[in-house]
KOLZA-683353 format. One record per residue (C-alpha): x, y, z; residue number from 1. Coordinates in pm, 1 decimal. Layout:
BEGIN
+----------+----------+----------+-----+
:        u :        v :        w : pos :
+----------+----------+----------+-----+
:        X :        Y :        Z : NUM :
...
+----------+----------+----------+-----+
***
This chain:
BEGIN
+----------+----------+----------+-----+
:        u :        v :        w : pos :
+----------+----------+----------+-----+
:  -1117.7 :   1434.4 :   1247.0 :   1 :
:  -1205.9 :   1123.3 :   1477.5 :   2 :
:  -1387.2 :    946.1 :   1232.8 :   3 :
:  -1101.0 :   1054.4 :    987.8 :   4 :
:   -852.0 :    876.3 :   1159.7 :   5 :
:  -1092.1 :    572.5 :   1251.1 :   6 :
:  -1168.8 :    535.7 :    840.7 :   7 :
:   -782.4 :    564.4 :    768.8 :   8 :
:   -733.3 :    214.1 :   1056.1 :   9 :
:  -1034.4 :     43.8 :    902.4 :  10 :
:   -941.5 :     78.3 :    559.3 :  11 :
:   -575.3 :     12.7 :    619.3 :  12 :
:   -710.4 :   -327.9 :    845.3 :  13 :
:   -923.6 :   -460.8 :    541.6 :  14 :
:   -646.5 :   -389.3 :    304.1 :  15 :
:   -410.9 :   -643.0 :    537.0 :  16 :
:   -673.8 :   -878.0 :    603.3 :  17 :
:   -820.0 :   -840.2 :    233.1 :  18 :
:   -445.0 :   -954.5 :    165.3 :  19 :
:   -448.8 :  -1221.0 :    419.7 :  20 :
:   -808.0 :  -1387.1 :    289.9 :  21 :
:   -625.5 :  -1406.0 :    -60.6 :  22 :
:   -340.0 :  -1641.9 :     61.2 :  23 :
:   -641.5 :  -1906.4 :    115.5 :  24 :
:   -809.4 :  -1839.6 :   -237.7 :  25 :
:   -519.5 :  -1836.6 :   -487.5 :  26 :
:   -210.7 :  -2034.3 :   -502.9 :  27 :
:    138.3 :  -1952.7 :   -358.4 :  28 :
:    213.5 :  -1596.8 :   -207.3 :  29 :
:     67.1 :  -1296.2 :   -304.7 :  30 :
:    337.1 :  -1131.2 :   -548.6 :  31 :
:    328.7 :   -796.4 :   -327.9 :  32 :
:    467.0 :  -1030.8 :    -10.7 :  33 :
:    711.7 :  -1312.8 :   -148.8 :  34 :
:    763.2 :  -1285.2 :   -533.2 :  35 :
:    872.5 :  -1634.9 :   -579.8 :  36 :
:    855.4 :  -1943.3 :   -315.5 :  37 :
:   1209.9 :  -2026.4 :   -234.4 :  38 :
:   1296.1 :  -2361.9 :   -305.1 :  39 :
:   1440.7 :  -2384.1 :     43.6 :  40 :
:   1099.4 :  -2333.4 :    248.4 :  41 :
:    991.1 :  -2638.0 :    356.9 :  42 :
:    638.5 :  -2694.2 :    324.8 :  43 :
:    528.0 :  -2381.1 :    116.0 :  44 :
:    207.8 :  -2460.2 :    122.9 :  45 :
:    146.8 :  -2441.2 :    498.7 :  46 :
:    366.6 :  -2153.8 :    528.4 :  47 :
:    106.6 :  -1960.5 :    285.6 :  48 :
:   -208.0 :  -2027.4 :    461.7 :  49 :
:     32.0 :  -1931.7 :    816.9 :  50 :
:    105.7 :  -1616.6 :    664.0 :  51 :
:   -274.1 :  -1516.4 :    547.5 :  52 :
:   -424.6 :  -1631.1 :    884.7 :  53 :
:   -149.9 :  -1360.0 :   1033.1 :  54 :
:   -233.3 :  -1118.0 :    795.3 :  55 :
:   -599.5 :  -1109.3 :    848.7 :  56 :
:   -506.5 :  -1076.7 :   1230.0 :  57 :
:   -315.7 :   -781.4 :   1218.2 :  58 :
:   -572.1 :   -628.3 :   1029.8 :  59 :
:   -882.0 :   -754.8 :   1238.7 :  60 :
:   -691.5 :   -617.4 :   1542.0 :  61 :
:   -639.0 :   -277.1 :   1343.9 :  62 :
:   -974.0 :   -270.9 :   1235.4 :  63 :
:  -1106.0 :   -349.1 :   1642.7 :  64 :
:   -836.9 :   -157.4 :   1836.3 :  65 :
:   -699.6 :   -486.8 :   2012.6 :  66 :
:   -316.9 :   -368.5 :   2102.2 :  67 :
:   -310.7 :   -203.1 :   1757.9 :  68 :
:    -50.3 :     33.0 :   1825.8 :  69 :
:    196.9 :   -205.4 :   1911.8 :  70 :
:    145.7 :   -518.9 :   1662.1 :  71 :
:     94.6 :   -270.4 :   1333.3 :  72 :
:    413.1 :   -117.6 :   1494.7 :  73 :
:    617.6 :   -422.8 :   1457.9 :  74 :
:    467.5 :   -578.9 :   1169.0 :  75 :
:    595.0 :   -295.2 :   1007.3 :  76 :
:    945.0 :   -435.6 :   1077.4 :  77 :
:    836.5 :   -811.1 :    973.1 :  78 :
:    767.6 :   -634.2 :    610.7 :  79 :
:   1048.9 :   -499.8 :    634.5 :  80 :
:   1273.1 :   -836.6 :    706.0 :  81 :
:   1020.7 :  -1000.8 :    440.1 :  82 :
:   1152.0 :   -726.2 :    169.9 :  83 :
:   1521.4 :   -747.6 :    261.1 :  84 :
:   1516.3 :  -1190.3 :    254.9 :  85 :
:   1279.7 :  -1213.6 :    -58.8 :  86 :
:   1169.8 :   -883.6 :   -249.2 :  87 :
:   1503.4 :   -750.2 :   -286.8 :  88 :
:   1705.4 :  -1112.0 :   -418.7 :  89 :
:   1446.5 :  -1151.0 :   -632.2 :  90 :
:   1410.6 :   -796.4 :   -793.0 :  91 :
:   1815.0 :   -781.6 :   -843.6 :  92 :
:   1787.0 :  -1125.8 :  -1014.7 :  93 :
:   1539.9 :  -1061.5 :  -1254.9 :  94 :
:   1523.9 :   -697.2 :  -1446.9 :  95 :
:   1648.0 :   -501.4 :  -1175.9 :  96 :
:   1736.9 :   -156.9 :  -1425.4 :  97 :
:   1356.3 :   -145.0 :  -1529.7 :  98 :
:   1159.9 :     93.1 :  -1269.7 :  99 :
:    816.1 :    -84.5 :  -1373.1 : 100 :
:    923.0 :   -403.2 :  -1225.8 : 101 :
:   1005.9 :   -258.6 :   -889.7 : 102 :
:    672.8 :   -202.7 :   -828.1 : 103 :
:    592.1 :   -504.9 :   -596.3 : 104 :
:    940.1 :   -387.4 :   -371.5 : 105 :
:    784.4 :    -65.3 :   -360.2 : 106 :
:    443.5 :   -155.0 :   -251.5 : 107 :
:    617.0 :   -395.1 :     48.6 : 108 :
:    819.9 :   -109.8 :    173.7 : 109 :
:    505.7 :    120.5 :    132.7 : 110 :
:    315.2 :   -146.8 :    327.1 : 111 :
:    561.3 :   -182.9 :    627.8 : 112 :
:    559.3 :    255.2 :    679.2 : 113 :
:    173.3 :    218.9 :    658.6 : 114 :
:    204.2 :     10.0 :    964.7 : 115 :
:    433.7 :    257.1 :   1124.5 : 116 :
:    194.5 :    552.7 :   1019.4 : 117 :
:   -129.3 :    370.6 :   1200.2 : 118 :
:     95.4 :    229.8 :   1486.0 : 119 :
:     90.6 :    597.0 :   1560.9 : 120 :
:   -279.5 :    698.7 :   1484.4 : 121 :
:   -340.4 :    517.1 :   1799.2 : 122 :
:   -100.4 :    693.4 :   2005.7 : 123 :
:   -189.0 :   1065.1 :   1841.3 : 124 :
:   -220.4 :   1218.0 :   2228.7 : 125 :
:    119.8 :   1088.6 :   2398.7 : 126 :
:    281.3 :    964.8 :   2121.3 : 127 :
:    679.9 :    826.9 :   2198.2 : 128 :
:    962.5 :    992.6 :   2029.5 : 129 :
:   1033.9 :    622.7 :   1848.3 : 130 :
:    695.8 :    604.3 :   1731.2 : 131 :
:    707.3 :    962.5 :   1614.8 : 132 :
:   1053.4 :    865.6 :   1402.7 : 133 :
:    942.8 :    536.9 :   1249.3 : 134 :
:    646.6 :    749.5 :   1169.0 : 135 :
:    818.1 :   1007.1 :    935.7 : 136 :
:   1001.6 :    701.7 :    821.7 : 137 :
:    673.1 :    534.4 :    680.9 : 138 :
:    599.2 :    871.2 :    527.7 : 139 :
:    925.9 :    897.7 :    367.7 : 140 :
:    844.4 :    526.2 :    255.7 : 141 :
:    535.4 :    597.1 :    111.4 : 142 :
:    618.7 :    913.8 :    -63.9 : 143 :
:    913.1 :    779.6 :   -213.6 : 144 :
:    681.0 :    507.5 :   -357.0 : 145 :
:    473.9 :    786.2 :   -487.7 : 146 :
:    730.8 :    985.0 :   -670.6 : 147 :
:    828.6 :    645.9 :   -839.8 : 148 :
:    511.7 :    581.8 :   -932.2 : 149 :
:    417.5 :    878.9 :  -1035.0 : 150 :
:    727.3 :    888.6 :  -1274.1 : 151 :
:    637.5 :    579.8 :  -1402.1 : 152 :
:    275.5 :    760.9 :  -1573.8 : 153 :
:    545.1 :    911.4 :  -1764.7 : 154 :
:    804.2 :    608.8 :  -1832.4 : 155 :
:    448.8 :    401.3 :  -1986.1 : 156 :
:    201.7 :    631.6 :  -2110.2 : 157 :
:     55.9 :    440.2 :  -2329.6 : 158 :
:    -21.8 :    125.0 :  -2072.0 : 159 :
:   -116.5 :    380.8 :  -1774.3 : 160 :
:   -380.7 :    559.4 :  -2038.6 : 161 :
:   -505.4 :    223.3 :  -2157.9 : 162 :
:   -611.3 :    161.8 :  -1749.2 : 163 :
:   -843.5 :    489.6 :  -1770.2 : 164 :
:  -1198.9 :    397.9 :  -1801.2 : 165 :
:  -1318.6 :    433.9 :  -2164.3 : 166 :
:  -1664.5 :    616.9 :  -2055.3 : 167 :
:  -1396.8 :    879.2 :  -1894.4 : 168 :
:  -1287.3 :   1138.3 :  -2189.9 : 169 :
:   -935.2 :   1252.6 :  -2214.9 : 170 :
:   -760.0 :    943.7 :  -2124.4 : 171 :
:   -374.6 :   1127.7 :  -2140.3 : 172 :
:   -510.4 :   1383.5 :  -1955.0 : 173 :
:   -593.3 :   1181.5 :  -1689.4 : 174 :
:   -243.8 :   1001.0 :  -1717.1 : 175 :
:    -57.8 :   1318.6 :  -1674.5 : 176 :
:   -292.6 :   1450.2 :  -1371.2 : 177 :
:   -224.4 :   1136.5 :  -1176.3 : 178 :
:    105.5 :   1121.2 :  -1239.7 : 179 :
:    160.0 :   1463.1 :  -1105.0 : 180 :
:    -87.7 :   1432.0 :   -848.7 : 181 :
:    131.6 :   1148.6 :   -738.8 : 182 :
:    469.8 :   1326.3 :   -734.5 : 183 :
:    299.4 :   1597.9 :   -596.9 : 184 :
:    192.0 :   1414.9 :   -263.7 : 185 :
:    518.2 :   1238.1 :   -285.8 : 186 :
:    697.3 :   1543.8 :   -192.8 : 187 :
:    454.6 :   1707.4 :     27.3 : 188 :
:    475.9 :   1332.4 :    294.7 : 189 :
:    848.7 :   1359.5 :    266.3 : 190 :
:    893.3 :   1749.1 :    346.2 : 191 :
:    603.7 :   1791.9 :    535.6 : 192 :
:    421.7 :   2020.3 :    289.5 : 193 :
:     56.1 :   2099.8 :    387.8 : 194 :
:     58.6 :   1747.1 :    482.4 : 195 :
:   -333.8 :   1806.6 :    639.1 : 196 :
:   -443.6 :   1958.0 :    284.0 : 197 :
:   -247.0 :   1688.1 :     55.5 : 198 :
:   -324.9 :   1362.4 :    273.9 : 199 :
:   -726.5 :   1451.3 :    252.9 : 200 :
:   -685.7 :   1514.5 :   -146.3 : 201 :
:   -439.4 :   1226.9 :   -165.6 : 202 :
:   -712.2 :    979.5 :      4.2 : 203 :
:   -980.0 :   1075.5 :   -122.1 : 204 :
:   -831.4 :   1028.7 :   -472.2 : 205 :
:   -719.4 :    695.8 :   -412.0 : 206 :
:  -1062.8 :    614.6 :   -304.9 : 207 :
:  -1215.8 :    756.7 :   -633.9 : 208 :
:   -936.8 :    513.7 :   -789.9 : 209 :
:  -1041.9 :    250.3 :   -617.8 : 210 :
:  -1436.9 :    237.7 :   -718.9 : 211 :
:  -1407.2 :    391.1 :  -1058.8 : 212 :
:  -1105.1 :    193.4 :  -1171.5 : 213 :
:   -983.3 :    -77.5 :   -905.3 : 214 :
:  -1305.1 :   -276.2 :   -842.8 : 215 :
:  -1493.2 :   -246.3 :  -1202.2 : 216 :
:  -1117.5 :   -462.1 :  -1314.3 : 217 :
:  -1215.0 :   -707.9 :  -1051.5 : 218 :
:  -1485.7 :   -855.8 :  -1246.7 : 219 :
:  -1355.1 :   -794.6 :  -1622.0 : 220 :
:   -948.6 :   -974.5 :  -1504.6 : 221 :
:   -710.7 :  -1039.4 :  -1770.4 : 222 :
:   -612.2 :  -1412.3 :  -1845.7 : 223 :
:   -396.4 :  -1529.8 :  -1603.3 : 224 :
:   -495.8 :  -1269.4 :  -1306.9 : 225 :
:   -439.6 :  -1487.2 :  -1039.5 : 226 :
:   -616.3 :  -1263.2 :   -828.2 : 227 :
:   -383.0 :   -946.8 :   -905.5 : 228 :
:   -684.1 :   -737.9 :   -960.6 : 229 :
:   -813.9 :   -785.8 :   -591.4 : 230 :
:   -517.2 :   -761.4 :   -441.6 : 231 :
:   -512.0 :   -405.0 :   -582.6 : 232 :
:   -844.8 :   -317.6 :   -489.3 : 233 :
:   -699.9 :   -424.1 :   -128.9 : 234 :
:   -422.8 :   -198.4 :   -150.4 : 235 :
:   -583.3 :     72.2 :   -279.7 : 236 :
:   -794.5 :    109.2 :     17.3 : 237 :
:   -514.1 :     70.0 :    255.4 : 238 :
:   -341.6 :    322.0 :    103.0 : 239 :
:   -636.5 :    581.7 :     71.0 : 240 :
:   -666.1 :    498.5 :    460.9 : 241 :
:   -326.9 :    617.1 :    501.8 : 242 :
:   -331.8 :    972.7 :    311.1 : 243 :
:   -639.3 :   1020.4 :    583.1 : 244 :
:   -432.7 :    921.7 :    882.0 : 245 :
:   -166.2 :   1150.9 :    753.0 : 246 :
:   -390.8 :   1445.1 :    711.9 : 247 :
:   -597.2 :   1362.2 :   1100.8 : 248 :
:   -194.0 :   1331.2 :   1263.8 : 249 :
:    -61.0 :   1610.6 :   1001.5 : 250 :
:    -16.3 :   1942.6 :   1221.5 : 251 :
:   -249.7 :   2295.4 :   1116.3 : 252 :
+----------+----------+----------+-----+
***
């Protein structure tokens, strides 16, 4: 279960730093940090490439073990502020009613309670009561996230179907299965339902996600991609990392 939880920080590390390197390749912010530069922020351009070289620290030191446990800790809370000054503005301003566009929002807040969650994979043996709180809070943020998303296989059908592989038969099959599959380890992070059993099946799904359908989209991007397609591969992996970390801290 060691190497469980080590796999979980290394693949939640790459996924910051993966997000980090991208800030340097493409222009502006990734979508899934600041959805629009404010016209206020002087020198946006500088404050991207500040933002990407911090990113790719947090997750280096993740990935290495260098004070992990207390700068994923409060990065989670700099997500946080980031969601509350620029997600949230942004996502009431423009199409707030439609639960496909909160996607991005949801992702950020998912992100911050992944830091939370692997702030306390390093402290699994004398873990403090905060730690153990803001923990169950970063479940609670991811498996709201999942229910949502898992709804919206439902909501869109016919775009979620359209992302299955065509060399994969039964395309609304597979629609349905993740959706529920989703809303299924939704509920089982937020009311700590065979948490060990779901976060192993959860990650490891994620993971078959991520080479079957997340990294074959890299190289075949639609017009106008801006580098969307990475930046899921990136948080695909993170989040796979995370069902493990859940399962290695999840009690028998």
């Amino acid at each position: 279960m060691d190497k469980l939880n080590k796999a979980g920080q290394v693949f939640f590390g790459i996924c910051l730093a993966g997000l980090g390197l991208q800030q340097f390749l493409y222009p502006g912010f990734r979508p899934v940090l600041i959805p629009e530069t404010p016209s206020w922020l002087p020198a946006p351009q500088i404050w991207v490439y500040f933002t990407g070289a911090l990113l790719i620290g947090v997750g280096l030191i993740i990935i290495f073990n260098l004070k992990a446990a207390t700068i994923s800790f409060y990065t989670g809370f700099v997500f946080l502020v980031i969601l509350l000054v620029f997600q949230l503005p942004f996502q009431f301003k423009h199409n707030p009613e439609s639960l496909g566009a909160w996607t991005n929002p949801l992702k950020l807040l998912t992100i911050a309670g992944c830091c939370f969650i692997t702030s306390a994979s390093f402290q699994i043996a004398n873990m403090p009561a905060r730690i153990a709180l803001w923990k169950k809070a970063g479940e609670i943020f991811l498996g709201v996230t999942l229910i949502l998303f898992g709804i919206d296989h439902f909501l869109y059908v016919e775009f979620v179907r359209s992302l299955v592989p065509g060399w994969i038969p039964g395309d609304l099959f597979w629609t349905y299965f993740a959706a529920i599959a989703l809303i299924g380890s939704g509920l089982s992070f937020c009311l700590n339902i065979k948490k060990r059993l779901v976060g192993i099946l959860f990650g490891s799904m994620l993971f078959i996600w991520l080479v079957v359908l997340h990294i074959p989209r890299t190289f075949n991007p639609v017009p106008g991609d801006n580098g969307n397609e990475l930046t899921s591969v990136f948080e695909c992996l993170g989040f796979s990392g995370i069902g493990f970390l859940i399962a290695r801290m999840a009690r028998r």
